[in-house]
C-alpha positions, -999 to 999 in steps of 0.1 A, spaced: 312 -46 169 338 -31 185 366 -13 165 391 -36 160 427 -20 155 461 -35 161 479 -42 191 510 -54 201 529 -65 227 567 -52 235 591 -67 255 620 -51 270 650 -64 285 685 -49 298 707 -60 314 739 -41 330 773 -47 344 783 -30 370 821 -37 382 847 -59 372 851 -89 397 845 -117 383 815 -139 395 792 -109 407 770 -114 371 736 -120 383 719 -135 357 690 -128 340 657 -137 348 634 -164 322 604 -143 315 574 -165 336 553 -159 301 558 -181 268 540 -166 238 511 -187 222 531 -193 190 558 -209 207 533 -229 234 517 -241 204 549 -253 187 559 -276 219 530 -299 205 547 -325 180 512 -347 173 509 -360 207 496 -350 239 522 -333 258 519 -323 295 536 -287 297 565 -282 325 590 -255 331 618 -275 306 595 -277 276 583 -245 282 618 -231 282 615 -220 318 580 -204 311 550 -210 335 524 -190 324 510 -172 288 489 -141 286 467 -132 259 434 -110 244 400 -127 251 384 -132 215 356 -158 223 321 -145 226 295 -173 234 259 -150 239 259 -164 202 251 -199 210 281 -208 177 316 -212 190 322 -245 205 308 -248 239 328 -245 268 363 -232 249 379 -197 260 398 -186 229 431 -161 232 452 -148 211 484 -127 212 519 -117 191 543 -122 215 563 -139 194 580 -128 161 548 -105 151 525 -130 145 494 -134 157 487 -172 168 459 -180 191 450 -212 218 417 -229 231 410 -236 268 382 -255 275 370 -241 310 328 -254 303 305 -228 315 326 -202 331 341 -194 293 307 -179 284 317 -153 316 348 -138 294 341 -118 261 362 -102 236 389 -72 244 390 -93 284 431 -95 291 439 -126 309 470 -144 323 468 -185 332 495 -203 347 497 -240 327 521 -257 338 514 -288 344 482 -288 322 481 -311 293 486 -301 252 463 -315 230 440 -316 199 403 -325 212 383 -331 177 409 -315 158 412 -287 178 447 -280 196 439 -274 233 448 -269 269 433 -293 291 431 -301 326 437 -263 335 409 -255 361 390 -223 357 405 -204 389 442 -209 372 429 -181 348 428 -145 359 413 -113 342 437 -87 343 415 -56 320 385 -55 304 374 -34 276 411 -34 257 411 -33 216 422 -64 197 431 -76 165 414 -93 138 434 -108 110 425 -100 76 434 -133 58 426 -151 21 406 -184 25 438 -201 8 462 -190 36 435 -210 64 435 -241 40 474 -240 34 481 -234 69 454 -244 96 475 -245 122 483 -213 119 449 -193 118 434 -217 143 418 -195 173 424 -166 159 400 -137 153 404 -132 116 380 -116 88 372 -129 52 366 -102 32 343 -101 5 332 -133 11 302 -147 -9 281 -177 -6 283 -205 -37 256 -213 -46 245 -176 -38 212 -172 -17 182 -176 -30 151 -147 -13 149 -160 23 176 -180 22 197 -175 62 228 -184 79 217 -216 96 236 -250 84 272 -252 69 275 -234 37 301 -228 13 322 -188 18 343 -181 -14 365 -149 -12 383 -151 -46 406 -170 -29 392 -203 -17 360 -218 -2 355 -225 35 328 -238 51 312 -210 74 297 -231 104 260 -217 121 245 -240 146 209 -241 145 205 -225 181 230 -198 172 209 -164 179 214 -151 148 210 -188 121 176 -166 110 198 -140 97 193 -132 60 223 -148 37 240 -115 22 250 -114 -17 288 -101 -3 299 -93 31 329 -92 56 329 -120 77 347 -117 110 347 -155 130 371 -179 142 385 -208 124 384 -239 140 403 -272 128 383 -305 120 397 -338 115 398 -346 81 411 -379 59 446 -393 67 455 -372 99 450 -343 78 433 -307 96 403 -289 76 393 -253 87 355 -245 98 346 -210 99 325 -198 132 311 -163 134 306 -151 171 273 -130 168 256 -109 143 279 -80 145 303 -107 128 285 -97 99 291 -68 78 271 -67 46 284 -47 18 263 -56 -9 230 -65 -18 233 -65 -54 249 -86 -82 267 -68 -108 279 -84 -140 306 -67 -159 298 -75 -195 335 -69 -207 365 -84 -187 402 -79 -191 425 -112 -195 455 -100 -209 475 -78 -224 506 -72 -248 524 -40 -235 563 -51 -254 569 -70 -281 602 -85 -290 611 -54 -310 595 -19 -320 558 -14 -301 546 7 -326 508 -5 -334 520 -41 -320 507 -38 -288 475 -52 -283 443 -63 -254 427 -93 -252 392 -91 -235 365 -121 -230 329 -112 -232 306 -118 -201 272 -123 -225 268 -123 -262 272 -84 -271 264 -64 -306 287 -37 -303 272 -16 -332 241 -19 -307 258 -17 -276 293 2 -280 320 4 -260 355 16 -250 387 9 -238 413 33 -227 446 30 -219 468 52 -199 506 59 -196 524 77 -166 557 79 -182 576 110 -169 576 126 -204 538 120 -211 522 154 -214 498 166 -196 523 165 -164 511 161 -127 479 142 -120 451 140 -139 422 161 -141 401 146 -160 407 106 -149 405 83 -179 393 109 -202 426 134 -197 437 127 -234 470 141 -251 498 116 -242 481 104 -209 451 84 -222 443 70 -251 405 58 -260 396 28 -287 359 30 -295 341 -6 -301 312 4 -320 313 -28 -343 312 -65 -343 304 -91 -319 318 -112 -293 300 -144 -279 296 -150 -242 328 -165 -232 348 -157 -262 384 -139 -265 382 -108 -286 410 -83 -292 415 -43 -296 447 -31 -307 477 -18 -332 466 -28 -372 493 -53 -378 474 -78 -358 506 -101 -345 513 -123 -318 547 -109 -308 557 -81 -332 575 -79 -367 573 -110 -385 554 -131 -358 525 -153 -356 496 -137 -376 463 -132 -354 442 -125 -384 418 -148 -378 411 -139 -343 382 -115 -330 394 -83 -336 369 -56 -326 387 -25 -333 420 -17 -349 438 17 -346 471 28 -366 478 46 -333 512 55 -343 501 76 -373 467 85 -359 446 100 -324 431 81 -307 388 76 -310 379 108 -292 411 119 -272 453 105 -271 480 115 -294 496 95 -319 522 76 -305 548 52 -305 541 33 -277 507 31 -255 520 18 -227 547 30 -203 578 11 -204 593 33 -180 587 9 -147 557 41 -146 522 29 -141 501 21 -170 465 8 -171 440 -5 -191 396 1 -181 367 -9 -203 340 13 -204 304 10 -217 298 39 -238 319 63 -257 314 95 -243 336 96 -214 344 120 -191 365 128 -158 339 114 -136 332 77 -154 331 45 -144 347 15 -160 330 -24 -161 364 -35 -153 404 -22 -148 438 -31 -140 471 -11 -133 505 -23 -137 534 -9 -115 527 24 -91 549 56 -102 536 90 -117 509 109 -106 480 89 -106 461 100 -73 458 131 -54 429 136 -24 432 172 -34 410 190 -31 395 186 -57 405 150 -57 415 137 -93 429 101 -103 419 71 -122 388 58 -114 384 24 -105 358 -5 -101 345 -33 -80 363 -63 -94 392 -90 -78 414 -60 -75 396 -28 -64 368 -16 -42 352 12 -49 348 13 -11 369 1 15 357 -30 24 372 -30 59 362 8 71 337 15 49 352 48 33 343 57 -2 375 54 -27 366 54 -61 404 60 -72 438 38 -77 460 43 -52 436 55 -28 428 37 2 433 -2 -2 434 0 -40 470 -5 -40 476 -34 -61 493 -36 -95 506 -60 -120 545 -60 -124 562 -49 -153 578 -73 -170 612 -67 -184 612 -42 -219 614 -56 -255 614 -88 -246 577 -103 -256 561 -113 -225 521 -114 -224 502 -103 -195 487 -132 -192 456 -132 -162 443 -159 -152 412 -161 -131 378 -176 -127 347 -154 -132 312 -174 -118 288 -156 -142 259 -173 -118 275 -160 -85 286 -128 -106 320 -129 -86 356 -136 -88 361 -169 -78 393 -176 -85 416 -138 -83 433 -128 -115 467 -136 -112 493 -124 -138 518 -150 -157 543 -127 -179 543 -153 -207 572 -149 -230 562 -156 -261 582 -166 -296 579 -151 -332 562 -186 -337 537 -187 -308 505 -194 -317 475 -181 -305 464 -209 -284 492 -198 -260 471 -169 -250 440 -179 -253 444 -217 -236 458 -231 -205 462 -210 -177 440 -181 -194 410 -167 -177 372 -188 -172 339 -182 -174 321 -207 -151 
């Protein structure tokens, strides 16, 4: 494919006075070129015919070429531009032009005077029609464009919006995933983490024999359907097999997820604070043990600066619980934590009962391995703190956790060095061990795209970290992204509050 990178257009206008008689102010000039996002606002539900007045003395539009039709999968005939002339965003248009569109192909800059050509949505795609193909001319060739990195959920929300536009779905997965010689051909079902979308190969395109990947970047172009009551439903089209970028091959099942956390009680932290964690399959932890470390960036926590040895830095920066006990079912809370074993701190709801597989009186003892005593594991400085699951015991700098997540970004958490040090992350709904749109290796928070954190909620107030998400054990993906609810919580909370609506899924 060919490297895709962001362009814009700038517009520049001045205008001067020279003198002081009245009358001998020129005017200014109507730019002849109306952006897409505005051309595609003149359309109210009804065909419109454009004109100079509607088009707010506009006559033509301009745009990036970002149809490609050697694919045999975009509808036939259409030339699709794009541009972001207007307000920064990106918005694209259809012309049909029949065979002569198959003659343009992506980075091609064109201008077309419409006016006088008709507005309207041709099998629920918006359209200009009745513009002949000799109104369009090729300015460039060969020019870089953009493609739109954008959540499944923002297409359904808004498919007027990322219709014709190049965009990419990113990590997108197949439900039900692809069985051995299972292809692209036929409409199937893309999940991101975000939403599904049906990702449209005709049976003619040249690549339908392609092998279904496990996970892959998906770079296409949505285009609108008509669905039930007026309404507009998105269909995916890649353009070729370059469209394709596979990233994995593999499924990888994190036995151990995170769903939530207590970082502040409603009063004193001290052995209050607590993690609540679901199993993935039925585990023996006296057969299979492992860990969960927690890490605090306050400015005070010793060592300073960043941190040499990752997860496994100890002293006032990490702190490690080792599970090496008990059992969890598949699909069952359990919890790992201060000894008092309470809901919200002094004198709250007793969690007794619950699945507690390891309690630590962390403020009068070290942690299982490495981390001083302390008041407090998290930071409740607006620092970042984090929380990764480990299989194993024996950690060092260079591990891996089954799962992770960060709240807020301050502190020294990442340097490239060399050597490079930080926290080391994994593939989950939040981080990529690689980048998933250049491809770079960045097995660190804060490095690369692995940016994003859970907020801090405000201190001593008794809110729960409560993530919510869907994990699809047979799909062995996020399908519904953790998102965080800071649940404030009473003394008389019961447990059901963390453990029952809005609280993470197996499925």
């Amino acid at each position: 494919m060919k490297k895709i990178i962001l362009y814009s257009f700038f517009l520049l206008s001045l205008a001067s006075l020279w003198g002081c008689k009245k009358d001998n102010y020129p005017g200014g000039a109507i730019n002849s070129f109306i952006g897409i996002y505005d051309l595609r606002n003149i359309y109210k539900g009804q065909d419109v015919t454009l004109t100079k007045e509607n088009m707010l003395g506009s006559t033509s539009i301009t745009g990036m070429v970002v149809s490609e039709h050697s694919g045999g999968n975009l509808p036939a005939g259409l030339l699709v531009i794009q541009d972001m002339r207007r307000l920064g965003l990106l918005r694209g248009i259809a012309i049909p032009i029949g065979a002569e569109a198959a003659n343009y192909h992506p980075g091609d800059s064109v201008v077309a005077n419409v006016e006088g050509a008709l507005l309207k949505r041709v099998d629920g795609i918006l359209q200009i029609t009745n513009l002949p193909a000799n109104a369009i001319k090729k300015v460039s060739s060969g020019n870089s464009y953009l493609a739109l990195r954008v959540p499944i959920s923002f297409m359904l929300a808004n498919p007027a919006d990322y219709e014709s536009v190049l965009s990419v779905i990113v990590k997108g997965g197949f439900d039900p995933l692809p069985a051995a010689g299972d292809v692209l051909s036929g409409d199937k079902l893309l999940n991101d983490g975000f939403g599904n979308i049906t990702l449209h190969t005709a049976a003619n395109a040249s690549f339908a024999n392609l092998q279904a990947p496990v996970l892959a970047n998906f770079y296409g172009i949505a285009f609108n359907t008509n669905g039930p009551e007026g309404t507009l439903v998105p269909r995916f089209h890649l353009r070729t097999d370059n469209d394709v970028v596979v990233l994995s091959s593999v499924i990888e099942i994190p036995p151990v997820i995170i769903t939530g956390f207590m970082s502040d009680v409603a009063g004193g932290d001290g052995n209050y604070e607590y993690i609540q964690m679901m199993a993935t399959k039925d585990i023996n932890f006296a057969t299979t043990p492992f860990s969960v470390v927690v890490t605090n960036n306050a400015n005070a926590s010793n060592p300073s600066g960043y941190p040499v040895n990752g997860w496994a830095t100890g002293n006032q920066r990490t702190f490690k619980f080792n599970l090496t006990t008990g059992s969890a079912a598949k699909g069952s809370f359990f919890y790992v934590g201060g000894t008092t074993k309470r809901i919200n701190g002094s004198g709250s709801t007793s969690m007794s009962t619950s699945n507690w597989i390891r309690t630590l009186d962390y403020v009068n003892n070290n942690g299982d391995g490495f981390g001083a005593k302390t008041g407090g594991l998290f930071a409740n400085s607006g620092n970042a703190s984090g929380l990764a699951v480990f299989e194993g015991t024996d950690l060092t700098g260079n591990s891996k956790p089954v799962d992770v997540i960060f709240v807020a970004t301050g502190g020294s958490l990442y340097t490239a060095g060399p050597p490079a040090m930080g926290y080391r992350i994994t593939n989950n709904d939040w981080y990529d061990v690689k980048n998933p749109i250049t491809l770079q290796d960045q097995p660190f928070y804060r490095q690369g795209s692995n940016t994003l954190s859970l907020t801090y909620a405000t201190a001593d107030q008794g809110y729960f970290n409560l993530l919510g998400g869907e994990y699809n054990l047979s799909l062995g993906r996020w399908t519904k992204a953790r998102t965080q609810t800071n649940y404030l919580l009473t003394k008389q909370s019961p447990v059901t509050e963390i453990e029952g609506e809005g609280a993470t899924k197996l499925k």
